[in-house]
N, C-alpha and C positions, 0 to 999 in steps of 0.2 A: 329440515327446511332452512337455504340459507338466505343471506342478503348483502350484497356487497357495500359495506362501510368504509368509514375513515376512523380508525382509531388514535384518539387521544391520548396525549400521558399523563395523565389522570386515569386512564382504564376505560374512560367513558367512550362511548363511539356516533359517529355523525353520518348521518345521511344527506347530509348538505356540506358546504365546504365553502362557507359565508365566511366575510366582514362583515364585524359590525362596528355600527356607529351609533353609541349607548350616548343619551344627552342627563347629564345627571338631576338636572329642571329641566322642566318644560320650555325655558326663556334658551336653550339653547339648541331645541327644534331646528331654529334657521340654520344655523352652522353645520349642521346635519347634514341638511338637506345641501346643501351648497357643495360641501365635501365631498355629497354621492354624485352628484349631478357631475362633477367634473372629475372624479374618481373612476366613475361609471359600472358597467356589468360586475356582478360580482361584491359589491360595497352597500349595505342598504342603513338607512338611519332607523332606530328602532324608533318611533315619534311617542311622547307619551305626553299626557296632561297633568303631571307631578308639579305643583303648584309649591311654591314657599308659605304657602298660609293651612297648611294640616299640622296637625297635633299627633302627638304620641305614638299611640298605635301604629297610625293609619301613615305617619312616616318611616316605621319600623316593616311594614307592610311592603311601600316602597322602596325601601333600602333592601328587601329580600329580596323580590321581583328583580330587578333592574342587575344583582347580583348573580341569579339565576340564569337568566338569560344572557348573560355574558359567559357562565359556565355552559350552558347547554353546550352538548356534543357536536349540534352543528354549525357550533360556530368554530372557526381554524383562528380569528385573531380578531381582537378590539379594540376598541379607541372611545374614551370615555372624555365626555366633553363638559364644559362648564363656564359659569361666568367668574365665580371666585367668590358668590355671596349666599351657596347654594345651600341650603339647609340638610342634604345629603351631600357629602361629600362626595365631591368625581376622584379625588388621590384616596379614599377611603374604601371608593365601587372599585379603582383599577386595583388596589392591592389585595383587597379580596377576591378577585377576576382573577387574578396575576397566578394565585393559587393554587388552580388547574393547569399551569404548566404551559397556558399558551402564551402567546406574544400579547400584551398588551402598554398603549398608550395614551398617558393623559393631559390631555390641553386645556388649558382656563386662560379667560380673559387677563386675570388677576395676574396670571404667573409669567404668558407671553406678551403682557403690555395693551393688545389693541386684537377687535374683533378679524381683523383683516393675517395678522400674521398665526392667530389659531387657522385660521382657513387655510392659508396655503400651507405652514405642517400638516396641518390634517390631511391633504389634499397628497402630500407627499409619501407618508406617512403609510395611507392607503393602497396606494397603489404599490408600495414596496410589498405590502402585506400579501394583497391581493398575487401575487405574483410569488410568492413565498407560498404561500397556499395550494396555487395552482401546481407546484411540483409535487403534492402530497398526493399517493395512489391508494383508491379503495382495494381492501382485502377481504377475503370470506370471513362474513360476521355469524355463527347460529341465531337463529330465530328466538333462545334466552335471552340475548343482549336488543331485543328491542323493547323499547318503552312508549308504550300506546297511548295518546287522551281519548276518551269516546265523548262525544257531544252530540246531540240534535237541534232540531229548531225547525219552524215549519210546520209542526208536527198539526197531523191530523186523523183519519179513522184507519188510516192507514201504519200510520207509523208504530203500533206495538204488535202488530203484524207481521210488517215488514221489513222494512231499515234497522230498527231498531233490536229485533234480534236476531239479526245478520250480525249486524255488527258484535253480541253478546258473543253471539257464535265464536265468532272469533279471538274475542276478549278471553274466551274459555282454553283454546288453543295456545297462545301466547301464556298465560299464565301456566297452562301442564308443562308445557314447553320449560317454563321456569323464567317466563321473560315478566314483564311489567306492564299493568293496566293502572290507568286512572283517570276518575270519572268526577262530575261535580254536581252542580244545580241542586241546591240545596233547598230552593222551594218548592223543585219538583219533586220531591219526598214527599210534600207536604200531603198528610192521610194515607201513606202506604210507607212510610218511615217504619211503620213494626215488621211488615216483610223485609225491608233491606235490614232491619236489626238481627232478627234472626240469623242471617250468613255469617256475623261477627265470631271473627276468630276466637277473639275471648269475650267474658261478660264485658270487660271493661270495652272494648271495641265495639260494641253493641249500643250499650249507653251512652257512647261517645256520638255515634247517631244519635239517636232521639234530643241528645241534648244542644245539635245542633242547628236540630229541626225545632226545636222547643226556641231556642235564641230568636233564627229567624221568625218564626210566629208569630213573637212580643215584638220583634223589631215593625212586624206589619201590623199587627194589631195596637199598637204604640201610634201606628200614623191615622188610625181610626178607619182602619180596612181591614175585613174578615173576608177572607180567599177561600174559605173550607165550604164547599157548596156551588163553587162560581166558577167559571173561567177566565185567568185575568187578560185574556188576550182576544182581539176579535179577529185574528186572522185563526186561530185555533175553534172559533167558533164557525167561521165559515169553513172548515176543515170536517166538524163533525164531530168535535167535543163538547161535552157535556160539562164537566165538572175539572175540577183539578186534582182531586184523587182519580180519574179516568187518565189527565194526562200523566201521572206521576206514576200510575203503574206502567203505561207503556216506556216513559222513561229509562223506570229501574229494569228494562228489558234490557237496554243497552248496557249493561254491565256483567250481564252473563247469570251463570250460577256457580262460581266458585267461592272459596270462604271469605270476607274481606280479611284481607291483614290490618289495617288502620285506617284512623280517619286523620288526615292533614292539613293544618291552618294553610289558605291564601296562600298561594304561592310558594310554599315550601317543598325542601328537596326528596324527591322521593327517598325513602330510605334504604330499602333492600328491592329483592325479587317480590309478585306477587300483585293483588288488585287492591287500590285504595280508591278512598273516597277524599275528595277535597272540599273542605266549607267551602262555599262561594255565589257566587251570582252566577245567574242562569243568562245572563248578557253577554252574548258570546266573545266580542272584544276583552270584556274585564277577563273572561276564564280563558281566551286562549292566551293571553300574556300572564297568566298564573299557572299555566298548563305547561307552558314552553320555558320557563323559571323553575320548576317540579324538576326539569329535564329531559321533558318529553318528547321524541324525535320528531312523532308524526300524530295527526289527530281524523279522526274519520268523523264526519260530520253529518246526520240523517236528517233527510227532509222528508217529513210524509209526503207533502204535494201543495196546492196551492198557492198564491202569487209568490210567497216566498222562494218556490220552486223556480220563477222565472227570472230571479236577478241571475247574470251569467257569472258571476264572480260567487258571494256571497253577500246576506244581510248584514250590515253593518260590517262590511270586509277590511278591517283595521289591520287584519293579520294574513288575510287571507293567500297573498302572493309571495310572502316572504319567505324562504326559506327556512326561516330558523321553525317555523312549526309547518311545512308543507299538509295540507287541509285533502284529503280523499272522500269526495263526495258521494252520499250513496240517496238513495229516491225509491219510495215503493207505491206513488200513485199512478197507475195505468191511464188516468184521467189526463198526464200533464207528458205522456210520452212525447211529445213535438220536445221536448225539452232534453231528450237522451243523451246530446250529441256536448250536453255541458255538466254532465255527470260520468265519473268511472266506472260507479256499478249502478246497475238496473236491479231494483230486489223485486219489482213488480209483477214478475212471474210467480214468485208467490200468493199472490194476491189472485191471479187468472188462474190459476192452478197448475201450472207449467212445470215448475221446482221447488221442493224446500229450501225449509230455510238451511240445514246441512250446505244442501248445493250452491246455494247462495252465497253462503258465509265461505266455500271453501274458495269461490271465486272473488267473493274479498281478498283473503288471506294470500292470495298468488299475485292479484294487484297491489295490495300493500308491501308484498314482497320486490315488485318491480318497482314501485316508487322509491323504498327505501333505498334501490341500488342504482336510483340516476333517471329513471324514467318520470318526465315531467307529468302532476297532477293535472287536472283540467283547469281549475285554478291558478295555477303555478302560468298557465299559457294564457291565461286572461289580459286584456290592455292593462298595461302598470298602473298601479292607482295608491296613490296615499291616503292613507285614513288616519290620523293622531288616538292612538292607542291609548284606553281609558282605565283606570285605577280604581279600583274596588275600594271604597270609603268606608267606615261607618262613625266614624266622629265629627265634630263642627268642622264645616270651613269659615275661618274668620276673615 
């Protein structure tokens, strides 16, 4: 099975053929957005909320991320912005961006004097990009060279039924194939964390789970909240869950049954072929900007059903129209079908008795092979919207 790409020289390859516009703070958001507005089609600002007042870690964290996603494949060229006081450097993100071999450029307030003359570089800048870009032609990529995020949300009595291993289905396919899986939500482990251990490739990959469901735990039971018995979400609860070992088995559906190869910090780069797991937040903003930083071309997203079914975009959709992670929404509540016509696959035939999950999963797998080769997700056609894209913390903010 193929899918027609853009290959990098780096080796890496893209199903998108973006600008980006990486702000290296938060404080330089505006500049961004102004650059794309008048740059236009084709130029998107990655918006994030990287703040000058984190510590350690949790700026190391952002200094990966923000790195990542200027690497991802489906970016063709970038432009790293800045004020000149930033506590990550924007000449330190573009030199390690730089490193993949594509075109990049970086502007500070600092370096060109005045907010006003970064803008029109930047502005200029872009559009040359864009246009340098646009002469690049997609090639036949095998179905190895792609690298999958799987996510849910939504979820309800539906989802370890339906969506949810459809989409494993497929996760199972790409990784024989010898292509790349990677999955996250590290709370929804929580009480079924010994089954996903079991798959570990080695002991040490195994343990590497549990000790990061073990982390999370104390980080919740540290705030004087025990989640083992309850369910933390009331849309989950009107959905038909019970518990959160209930949600957290259907979860580990979406990840299939093949071995894991590793478990990976935040935002870190996938390393080889094969399925990982990524520590993270179950927040889907925080994990698709750590997802698409990984390297991830494209992420399939399961909703069981209920109101979260009815937003036309997605919940909390910070990422969701962007290019650099194009989002393939899948649904298996038969209760929310008025809603079909804003999702790519229907798994809910499953559920009526209509098709397995096989048949299901293999009509994922043909739709994610047309997305990857230029065919717009449902999302991707939704009204444009910005969301300021949020950072996965866990030290003080001062």
């Amino acid at each position: 099975m193929e899918f027609q790409g853009y290959r990098r020289q780096d080796g890496s390859v893209g199903v998108r053929n973006m600008v980006a516009l990486i702000p290296a703070v938060r404080c330089a958001n505006e500049m961004a957005c102004r650059i794309a507005d008048e740059a236009g089609a084709g130029v998107y600002p990655l918006l994030h909320n990287q703040p000058c007042v984190h510590v350690g870690p949790d700026n190391e964290m952002a200094r990966r991320v923000l790195t990542g996603m200027g690497q991802n494949g489906n970016v063709a060229a970038a432009i790293v912005l800045g004020i000149g006081c930033d506590p990550i450097s924007a000449v330190g993100l573009a030199e390690e961006i730089a490193k993949s071999g594509k075109p990049v450029e970086v502007l500070t307030i600092e370096r060109e004097g005045d907010y006003d003359t970064v803008v029109s570089k930047g502005i200029k800048f872009a559009k040359q990009m864009k246009s340098d870009a646009a002469l690049l032609s997609r090639e036949a990529c095998d179905l190895s060279e792609l690298k999958l995020a799987v996510k849910c949300g939504g979820s309800d009595t539906t989802s370890a039924l339906g969506c949810n291993p459809v989409a494993g289905w497929a996760v199972d396919q790409i990784v024989d194939a010898g292509g790349t899986a990677v999955f996250s939500e590290t709370a929804e482990l929580i009480g079924a964390e010994h089954i996903l251990a079991k798959r570990g490739s080695t002991k040490e990959v195994s343990q590497k789970v549990l000790d990061a469901v073990a982390r999370m735990d104390k980080r919740i039971l540290d705030s004087g909240v025990d989640i083992l018995g309850s369910e933390p979400t009331p849309g989950n609860i009107k959905g038909g869950l019970t518990s959160i070992e209930e949600k957290s088995l259907g979860a580990i559906a979406k990840s299939g049954t093949r071995p894991l190869s590793d478990v990976l910090m935040y935002g870190e780069k996938l390393p080889g072929k094969g399925l990982y797991f990524m520590d993270g937040s179950a927040n889907t903003p925080q994990m698709a900007l750590a997802l698409s930083a990984a390297g991830a071309q494209m992420m399939t997203f399961g909703f069981g059903g209920g109101l979260p079914s009815r937003f036309r975009g997605m919940p909390a959709n910070s990422m969701g129209n962007l290019p650099i992670l194009p989002v393939v929404k899948i649904f298996s509540s038969p209760q929310v079908i008025s809603e079909i016509d804003y999702f790519d696959v229907y798994a809910g035939t499953i559920i009526e008795g209509k098709e397995t999950v096989p048949e299901v999963g293999l009509r994922l797998l043909q739709e994610l092979m047309a997305i990857a080769s230029g065919k717009p997700s449902k999302v991707e056609m939704a009204p444009r919207y910005r969301e300021v894209m949020e950072m996965w913390r866990i030290g003080p903010v001062f």
